[in-house]
N, C-alpha and C positions, 0 to 999 in steps of 0.2 A: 455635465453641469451639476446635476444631485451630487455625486460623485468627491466634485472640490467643493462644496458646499455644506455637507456633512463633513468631509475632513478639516474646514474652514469654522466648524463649530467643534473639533475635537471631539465628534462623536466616530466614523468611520473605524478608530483604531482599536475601538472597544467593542464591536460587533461581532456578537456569534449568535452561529445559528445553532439550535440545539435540534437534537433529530431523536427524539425516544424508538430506539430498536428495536423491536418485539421481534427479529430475527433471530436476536444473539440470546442463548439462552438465559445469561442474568438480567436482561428489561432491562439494562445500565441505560441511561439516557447519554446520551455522545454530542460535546460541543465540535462544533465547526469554527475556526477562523474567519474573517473577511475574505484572506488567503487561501483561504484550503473551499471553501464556497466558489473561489471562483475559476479556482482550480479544476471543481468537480461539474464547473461551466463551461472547461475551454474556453476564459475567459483571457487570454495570453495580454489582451492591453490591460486590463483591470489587476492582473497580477504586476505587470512593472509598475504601472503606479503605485498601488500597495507597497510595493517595495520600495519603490524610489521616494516615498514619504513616511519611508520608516519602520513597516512593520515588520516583527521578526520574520523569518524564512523557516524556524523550529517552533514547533510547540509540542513539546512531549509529556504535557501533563497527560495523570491516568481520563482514560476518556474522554481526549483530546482529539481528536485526526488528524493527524497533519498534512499540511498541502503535498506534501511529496510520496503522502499513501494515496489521498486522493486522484492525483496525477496517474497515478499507476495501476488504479483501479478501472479506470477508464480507457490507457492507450493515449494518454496525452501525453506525448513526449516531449515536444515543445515547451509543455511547463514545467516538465522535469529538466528540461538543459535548462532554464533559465533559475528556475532555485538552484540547481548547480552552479551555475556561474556567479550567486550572490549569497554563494558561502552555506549553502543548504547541503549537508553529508548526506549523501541519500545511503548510507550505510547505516542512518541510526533509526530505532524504532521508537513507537509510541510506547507511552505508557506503560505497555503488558508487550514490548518484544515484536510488535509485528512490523516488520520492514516495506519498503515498497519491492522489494523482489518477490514477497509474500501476496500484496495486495493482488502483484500483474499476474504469477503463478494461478491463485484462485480465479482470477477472473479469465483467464484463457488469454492472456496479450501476450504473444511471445514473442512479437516486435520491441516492446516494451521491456520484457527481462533481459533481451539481448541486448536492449542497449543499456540497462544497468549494469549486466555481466562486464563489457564492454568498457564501461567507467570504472570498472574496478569494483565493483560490489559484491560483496560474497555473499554465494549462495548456501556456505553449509551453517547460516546463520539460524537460531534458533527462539522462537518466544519465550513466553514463560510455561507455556506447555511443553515447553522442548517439542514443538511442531517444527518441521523444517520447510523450505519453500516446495519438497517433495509429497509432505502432508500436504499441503494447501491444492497443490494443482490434483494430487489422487481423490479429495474428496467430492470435484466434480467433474474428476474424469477426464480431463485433460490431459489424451495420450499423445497431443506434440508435443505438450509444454514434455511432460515423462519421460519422449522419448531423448527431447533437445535437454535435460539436464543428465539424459545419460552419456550422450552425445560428451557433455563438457566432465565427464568422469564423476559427477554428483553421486553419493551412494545412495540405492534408493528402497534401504531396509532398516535406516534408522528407526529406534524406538522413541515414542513419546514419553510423556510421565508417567501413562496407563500401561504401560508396556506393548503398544499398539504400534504395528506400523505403517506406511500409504496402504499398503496392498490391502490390508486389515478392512483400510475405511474404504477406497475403492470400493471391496467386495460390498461391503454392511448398506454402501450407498448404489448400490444396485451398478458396477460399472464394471462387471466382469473382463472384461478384452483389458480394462486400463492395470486391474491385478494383475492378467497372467502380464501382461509387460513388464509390469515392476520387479 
């Protein structure tokens, strides 16, 4: 009821939530969507509405998030088939490159990468760091994501921009066993 009642005032489509990082080392302050809020809610009814009244399924402004990194960051698959089904590329990144193969990579959901692999989404995709989803999973060590992208022939000695590669950060981030894999 709040729900069609704020979209009833044309406010609902203008909502974001903004989240100041102190994780990310530039302090960038990162807008949320409606969509990508509730996304990062396994919100799966609140996202067809959202959709089915209109709002985009992309938002790739710089420090933006989009719902289909949020989805991915969490293991919500469910809201990833459905931005897929309502024209959502889960191939494109935000702002600065990072995809949701990247998001599930980092966060240890290899349910989640499999079923993006699966949709056809490449994994030798790269940021603006030139990070690949091999960077993302070696820097906390996540030796199935490692092993399952060695699994799918991923290469996994690419260089970043620093000339650094997973094993590099593995090691620096204390995850010895996840280096000698790489």
């Amino acid at each position: 009821l709040t729900l069609r009642r704020l979209h009833s005032e044309k406010v609902w489509l203008n909502v974001e939530v903004v989240v100041n990082s102190e994780k990310k080392p530039s302090g960038n302050t990162w807008h949320w969507s409606a969509l990508a809020y509730a996304a990062d809610q396994k919100q799966l009814g609140v996202m067809s509405w959202l959709i089915e009244i209109g709002m985009e399924v992309h938002d790739m402004r710089l420090f933006h998030y989009p719902a289909a990194n949020c989805a991915a960051t969490i293991g919500f698959i469910a809201g990833l088939e459905l931005l897929k089904q309502n024209g959502c590329d889960l191939n494109r990144g935000d702002g600065q490159g990072i995809r949701p193969v990247h998001c599930a990579a980092i966060s240890n959901q290899l349910p989640t990468l499999r079923m993006l692999h699966s949709s056809g989404c490449a994994l030798n995709c790269v940021d603006i760091h030139m990070w690949d989803v091999t960077h993302y999973a070696a820097l906390n060590g996540h030796q199935h994501v490692i092993q399952q992208l060695h699994d799918w022939g991923m290469p996994l000695d690419n260089e970043d921009n620093s000339g650094k590669t997973p094993a590099a950060y593995a090691d620096s981030q204390g995850h010895p066993r996840c280096a000698d894999l790489i």
